[in-house]
MIZAKOL-463112 format. One record per residue (C-alpha): x, y, z; chain; residue number from 1. Coordinates in nm, 4 decimals, decimal comma. Layout:
N
        x        y        z chain resi
        X        Y        Z     A  NUM
...
REM end
This chain:
238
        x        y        z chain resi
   3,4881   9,1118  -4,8571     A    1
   3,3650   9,4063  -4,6457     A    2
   3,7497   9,5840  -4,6822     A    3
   3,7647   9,5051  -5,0305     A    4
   3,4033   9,6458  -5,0967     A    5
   3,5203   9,9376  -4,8900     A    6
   3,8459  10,0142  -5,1079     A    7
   3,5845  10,0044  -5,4068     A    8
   3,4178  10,2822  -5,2987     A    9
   3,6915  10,4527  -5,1436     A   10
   3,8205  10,4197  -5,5329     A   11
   3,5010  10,5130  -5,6916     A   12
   3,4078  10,8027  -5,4899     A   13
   3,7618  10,9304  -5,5902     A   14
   3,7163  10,8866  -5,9425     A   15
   3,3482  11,1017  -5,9179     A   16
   3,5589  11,3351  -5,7458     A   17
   3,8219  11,3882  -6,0081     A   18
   3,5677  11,3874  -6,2885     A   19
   3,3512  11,6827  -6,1028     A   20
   3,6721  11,9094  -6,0548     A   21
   3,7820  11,8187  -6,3937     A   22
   3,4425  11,9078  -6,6093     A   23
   3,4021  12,2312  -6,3745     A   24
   3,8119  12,3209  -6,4713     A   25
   3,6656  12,2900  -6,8121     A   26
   3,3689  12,4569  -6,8117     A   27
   3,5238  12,7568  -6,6004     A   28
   3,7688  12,7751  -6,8718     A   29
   3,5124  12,7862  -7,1695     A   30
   3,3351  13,0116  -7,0128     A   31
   3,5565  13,3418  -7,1498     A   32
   3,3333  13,3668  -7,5010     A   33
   2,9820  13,3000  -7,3505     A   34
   2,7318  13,5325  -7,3945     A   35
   2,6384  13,7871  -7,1785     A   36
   2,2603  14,0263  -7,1619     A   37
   2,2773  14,3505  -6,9868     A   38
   2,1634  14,7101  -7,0805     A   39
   2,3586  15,0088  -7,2580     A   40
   2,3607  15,3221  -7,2256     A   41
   2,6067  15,5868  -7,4537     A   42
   2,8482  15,8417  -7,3585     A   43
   3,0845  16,0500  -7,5374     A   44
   3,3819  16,0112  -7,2864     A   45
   3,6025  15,7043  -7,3128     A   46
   3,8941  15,8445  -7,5622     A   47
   4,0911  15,9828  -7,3627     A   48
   4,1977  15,9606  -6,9799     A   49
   3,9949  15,6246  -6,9615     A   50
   4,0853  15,3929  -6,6976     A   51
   4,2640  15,0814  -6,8704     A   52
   4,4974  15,3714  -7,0337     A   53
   4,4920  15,2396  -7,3681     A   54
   4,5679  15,6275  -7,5140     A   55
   4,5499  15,7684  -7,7995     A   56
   4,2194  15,6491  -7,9089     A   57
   4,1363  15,7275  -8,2275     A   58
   3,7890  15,9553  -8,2434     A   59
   3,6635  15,7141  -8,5042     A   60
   3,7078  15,4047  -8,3190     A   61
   3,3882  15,2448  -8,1723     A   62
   3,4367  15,2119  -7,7797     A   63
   3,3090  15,1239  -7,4884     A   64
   3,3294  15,1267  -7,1093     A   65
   3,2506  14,7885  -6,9194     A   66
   3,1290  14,7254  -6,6024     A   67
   3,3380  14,6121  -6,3236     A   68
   3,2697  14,2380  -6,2772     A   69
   3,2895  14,1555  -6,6119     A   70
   3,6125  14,4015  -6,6844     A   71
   3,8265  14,2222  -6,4220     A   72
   3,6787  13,8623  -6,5694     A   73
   3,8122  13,5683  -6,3449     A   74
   3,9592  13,7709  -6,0893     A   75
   4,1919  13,9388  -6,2963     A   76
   4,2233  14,3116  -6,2665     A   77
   4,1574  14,4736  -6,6022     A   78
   4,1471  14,1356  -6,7483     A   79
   3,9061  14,2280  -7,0546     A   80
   4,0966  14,5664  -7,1074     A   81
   4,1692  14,6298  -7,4945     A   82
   3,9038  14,3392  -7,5683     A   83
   3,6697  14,3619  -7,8761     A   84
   3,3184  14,2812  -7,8131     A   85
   3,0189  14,2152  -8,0627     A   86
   2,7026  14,3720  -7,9590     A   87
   2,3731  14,3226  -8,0422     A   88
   2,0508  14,5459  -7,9873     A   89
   1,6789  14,4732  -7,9619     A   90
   1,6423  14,4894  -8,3019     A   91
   1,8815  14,2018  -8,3533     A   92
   2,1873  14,4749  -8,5256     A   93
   2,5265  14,3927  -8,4322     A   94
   2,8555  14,6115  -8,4037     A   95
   3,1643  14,5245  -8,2812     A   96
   3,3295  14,7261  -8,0011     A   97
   3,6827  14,7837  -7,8338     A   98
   3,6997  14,8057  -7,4719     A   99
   3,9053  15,1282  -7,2851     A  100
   3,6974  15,2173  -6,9710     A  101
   3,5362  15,0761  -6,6971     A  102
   3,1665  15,1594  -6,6122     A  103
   3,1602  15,2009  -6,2370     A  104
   2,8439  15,1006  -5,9914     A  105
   2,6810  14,9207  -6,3691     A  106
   2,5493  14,5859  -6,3064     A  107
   2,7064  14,2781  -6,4170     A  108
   2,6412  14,2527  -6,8573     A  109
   2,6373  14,6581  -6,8778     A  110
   2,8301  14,8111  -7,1560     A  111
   2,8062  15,2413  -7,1664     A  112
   2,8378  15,2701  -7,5752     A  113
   2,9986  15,5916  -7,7480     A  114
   2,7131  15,7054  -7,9560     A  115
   2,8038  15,5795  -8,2849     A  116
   2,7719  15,2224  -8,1557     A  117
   2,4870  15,2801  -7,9981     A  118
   2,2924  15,3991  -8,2504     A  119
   2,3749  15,1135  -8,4953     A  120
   2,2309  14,8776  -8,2996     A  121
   1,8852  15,1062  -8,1412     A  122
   1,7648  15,3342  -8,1239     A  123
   1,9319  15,6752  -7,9641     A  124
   1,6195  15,8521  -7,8072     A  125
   1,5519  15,5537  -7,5743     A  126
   1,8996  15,5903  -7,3811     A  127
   1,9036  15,2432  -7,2742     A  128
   1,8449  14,9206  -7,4412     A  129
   1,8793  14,5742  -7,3856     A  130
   2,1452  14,3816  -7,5467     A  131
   2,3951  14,0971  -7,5689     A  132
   2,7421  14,0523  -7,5886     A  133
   3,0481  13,8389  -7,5612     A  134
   3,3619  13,8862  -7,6764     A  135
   3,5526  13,8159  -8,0645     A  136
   3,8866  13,7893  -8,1907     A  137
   4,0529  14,1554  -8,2439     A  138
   4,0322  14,3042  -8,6046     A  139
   4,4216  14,3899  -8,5969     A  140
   4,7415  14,3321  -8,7873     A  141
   5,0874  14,3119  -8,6909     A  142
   5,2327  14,2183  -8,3885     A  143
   5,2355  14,3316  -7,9907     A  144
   5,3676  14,6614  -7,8362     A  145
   5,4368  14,7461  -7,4685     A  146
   5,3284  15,0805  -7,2828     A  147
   5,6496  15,0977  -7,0720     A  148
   5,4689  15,3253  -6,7730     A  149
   5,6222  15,6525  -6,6955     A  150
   5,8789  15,6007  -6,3494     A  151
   5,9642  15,2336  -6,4523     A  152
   6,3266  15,1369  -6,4130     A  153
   6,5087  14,8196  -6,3541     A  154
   6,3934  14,8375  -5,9954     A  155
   6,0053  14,8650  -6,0331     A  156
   5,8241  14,8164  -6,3912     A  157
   5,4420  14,8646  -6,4989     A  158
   5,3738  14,7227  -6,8568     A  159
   5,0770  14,7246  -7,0371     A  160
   5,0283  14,4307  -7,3678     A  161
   4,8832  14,6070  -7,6660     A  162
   4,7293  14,5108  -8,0078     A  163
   4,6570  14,1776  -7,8770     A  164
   4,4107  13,9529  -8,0772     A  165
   4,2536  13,8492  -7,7396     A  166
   4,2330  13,9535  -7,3867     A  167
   4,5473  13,9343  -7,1859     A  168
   4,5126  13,7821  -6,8280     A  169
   4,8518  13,7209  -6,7328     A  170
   5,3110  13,8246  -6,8009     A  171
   5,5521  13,6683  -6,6326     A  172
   5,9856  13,7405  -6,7124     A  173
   6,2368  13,5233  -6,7142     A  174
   6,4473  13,5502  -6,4138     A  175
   6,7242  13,2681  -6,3149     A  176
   6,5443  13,0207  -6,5613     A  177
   6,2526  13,0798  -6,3478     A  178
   5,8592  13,2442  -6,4885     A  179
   5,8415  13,4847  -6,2274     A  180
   5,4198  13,6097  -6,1993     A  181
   5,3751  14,0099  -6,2756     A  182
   5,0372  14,1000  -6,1336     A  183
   4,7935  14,3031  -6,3370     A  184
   4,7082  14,6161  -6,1963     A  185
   4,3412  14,7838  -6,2743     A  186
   4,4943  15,0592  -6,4865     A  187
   4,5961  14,7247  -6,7291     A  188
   4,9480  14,7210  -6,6311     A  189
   5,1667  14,3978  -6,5305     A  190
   5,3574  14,4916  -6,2379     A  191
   5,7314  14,3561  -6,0991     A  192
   6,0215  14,4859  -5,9392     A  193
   6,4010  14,4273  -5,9683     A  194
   6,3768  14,3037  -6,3562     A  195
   6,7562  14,3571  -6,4425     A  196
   6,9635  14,5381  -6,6746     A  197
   6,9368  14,3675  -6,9994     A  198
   6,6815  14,2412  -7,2315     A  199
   6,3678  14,0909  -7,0667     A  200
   6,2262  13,7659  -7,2028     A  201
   5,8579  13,7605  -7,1562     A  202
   5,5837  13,4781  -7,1477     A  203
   5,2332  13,6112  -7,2259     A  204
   4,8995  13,4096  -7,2023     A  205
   4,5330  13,4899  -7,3267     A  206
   4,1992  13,4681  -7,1816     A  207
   4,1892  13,0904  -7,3765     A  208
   4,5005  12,9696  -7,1960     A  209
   4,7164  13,0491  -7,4768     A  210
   5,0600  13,1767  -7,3981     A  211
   5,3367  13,3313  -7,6372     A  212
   5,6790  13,4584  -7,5233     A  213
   5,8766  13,7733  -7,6649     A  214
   6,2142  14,0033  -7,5873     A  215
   6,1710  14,3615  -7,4757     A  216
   6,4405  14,5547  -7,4719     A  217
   6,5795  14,6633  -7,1371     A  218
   6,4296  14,9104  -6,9047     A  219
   6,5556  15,2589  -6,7850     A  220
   6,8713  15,2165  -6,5370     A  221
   6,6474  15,5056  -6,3631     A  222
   6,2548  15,5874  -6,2759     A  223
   6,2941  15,9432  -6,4540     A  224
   6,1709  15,8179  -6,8262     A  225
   5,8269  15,9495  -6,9683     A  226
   5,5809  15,6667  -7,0472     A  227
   5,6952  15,5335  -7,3952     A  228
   5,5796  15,2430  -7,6222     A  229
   5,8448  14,9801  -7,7475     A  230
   5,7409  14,7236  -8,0997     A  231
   5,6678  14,3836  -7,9593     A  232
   5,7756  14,0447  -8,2178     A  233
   5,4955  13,8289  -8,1601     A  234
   5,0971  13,8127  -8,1816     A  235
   4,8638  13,5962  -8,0147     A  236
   4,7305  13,2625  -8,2956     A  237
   4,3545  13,2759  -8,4075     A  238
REM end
């Protein structure tokens, strides 16, 4: 009785166990469109020369830099790079925002506004105002491009996911029927080495788990080649 009473609990306490790590996988990975509070402040900077490289930025875009922890979400270097955020002030306004800097030494929630976003949603002579964020599916058309960084070659390869409906966390390539991991650099790059000669498939997945895969065409034989942007064939489903 006492050995089957003990196999019992041995059973049940690894059932509890299962059902802990399985509601906290859950709620870890719901936890990408929660809502954040912080402050922001405004700056005019952000269009060009930002950190996630995302130029050209067009001057009547609304942007905005994010602060560290919540840029590289999960881990993830430049994980919320190219993400579009809705905002909304003390005065319960909302805009929606696109995401091409990072906001150094700003405390977890901070967003630094251009001005034009800002002052839709307070009021410009304060500076700083309390608001609330999380992020929304992109306002785009079309399908994916690649930034191909300048120096890449078959032998070492930065690319950067663009026009994507939602955050991009991770690319891996296709290499001897095998996913091979390209790690995300914070300048919003996926990084690998020794990719080959030919066409590259590509498996892509989103902040929700979501993965899609795509062909890019094949990298320079050498690292002399200018940065340069290539038309992707995919896009990310609502």
């Amino acid at each position: 009785m006492k050995r089957n009473s003990l196999k019992r609990k041995l059973i049940l306490t690894t059932v509890v166990t299962m059902n802990v790590l399985f509601c906290s996988s859950i709620q870890a990975f719901a936890a990408w469109n929660d809502n954040h509070s912080g402050y922001a402040t405004y700056t005019s900077s952000g269009y060009s020369g930002g950190a996630v490289l995302l130029d050209p930025i067009p001057s009547t875009m609304e942007i905005t830099a994010l602060n560290t922890t919540d840029l590289n979400y999960n881990g993830v270097d430049a994980a919320l790079a190219g993400a579009y955020l809705e905002v909304q002030g003390p005065n319960g306004k909302k805009t929606t925002v696109y995401v091409t800097d990072e906001y150094p030494n700003a405390p977890k929630g901070a967003l630094d506004l251009c001005p034009t976003s800002f002052a839709k949603i307070g009021n410009v002579s304060d500076g700083k105002i309390n608001i609330n964020w999380h992020i929304v599916k992109a306002p785009i058309t079309g399908m994916f491009s690649y930034r191909i960084k300048e120096g890449s070659s078959q032998y070492w390869a930065a690319i950067q996911v663009r026009n994507h409906k939602y955050p991009v966390v991770k690319m891996e390539f296709l290499k001897n029927n095998t996913w091979v991991n390209m790690k995300k650099m914070p300048y919003n790059h996926f990084l690998s080495e020794n990719m080959g000669t030919g066409p590259i498939k590509i498996r892509i997945t989103d902040i929700r788990g979501i993965s899609v895969t795509d062909t890019i065409s094949a990298l320079p034989k050498n690292g002399d080649s200018p940065a340069y942007i290539i038309p992707g064939h995919v896009q990310l489903p609502d």
